[in-house]
C-alpha positions as CSV (number, residue, x, y, z in Angstrom):
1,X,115.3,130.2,98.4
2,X,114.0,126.6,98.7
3,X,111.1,128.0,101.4
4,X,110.4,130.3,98.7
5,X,110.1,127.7,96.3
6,X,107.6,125.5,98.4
7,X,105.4,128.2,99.3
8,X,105.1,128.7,95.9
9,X,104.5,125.1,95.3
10,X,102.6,124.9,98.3
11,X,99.9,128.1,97.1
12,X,100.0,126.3,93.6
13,X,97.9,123.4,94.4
14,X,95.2,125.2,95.0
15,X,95.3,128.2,92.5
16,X,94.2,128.9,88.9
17,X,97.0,128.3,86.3
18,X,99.1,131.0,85.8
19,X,97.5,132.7,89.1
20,X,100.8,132.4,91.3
21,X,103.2,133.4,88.9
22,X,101.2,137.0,88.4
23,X,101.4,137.3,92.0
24,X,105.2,136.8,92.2
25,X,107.3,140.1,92.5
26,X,109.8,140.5,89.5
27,X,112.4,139.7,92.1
28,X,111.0,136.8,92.7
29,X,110.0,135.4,89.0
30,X,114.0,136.4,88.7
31,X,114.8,134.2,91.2
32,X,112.6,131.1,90.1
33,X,113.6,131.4,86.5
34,X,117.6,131.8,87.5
35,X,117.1,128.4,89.8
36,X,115.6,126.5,86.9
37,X,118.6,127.7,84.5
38,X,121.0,126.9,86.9
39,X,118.9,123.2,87.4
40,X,119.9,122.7,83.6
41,X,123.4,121.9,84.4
42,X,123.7,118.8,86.5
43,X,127.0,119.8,88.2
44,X,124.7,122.2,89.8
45,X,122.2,119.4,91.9
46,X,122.3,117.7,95.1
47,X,121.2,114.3,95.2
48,X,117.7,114.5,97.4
49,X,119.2,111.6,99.9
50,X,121.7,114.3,100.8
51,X,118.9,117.2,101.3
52,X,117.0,115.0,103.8
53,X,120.3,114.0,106.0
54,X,120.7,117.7,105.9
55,X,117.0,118.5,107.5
56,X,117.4,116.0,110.0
């Protein structure tokens, strides 16, 4: 999910507005829109310092 989410960020710099989401697959707009409900509730999010000792 999150190298999904930063390729779309990633293609998003450089596109038209609205250009990326028309090229998402219902699947995926699914997907982006159930991460940003879930990203409502706080009890859902990690603190970032925890996400980069994870990468490390």
């Amino acid at each position: 999910m999150l190298r999904a989410i930063s390729r779309f960020l990633e293609k998003r710099e450089n596109a038209e507005d609205g250009l990326l989401w028309k090229e998402l697959t219902d699947e995926q707009k699914k997907e982006v829109l159930q991460a940003y409900e879930e990203s409502e509730d706080k009890t859902n999010l990690i603190n970032d310092k925890d996400i980069w000792n994870e990468l490390k």
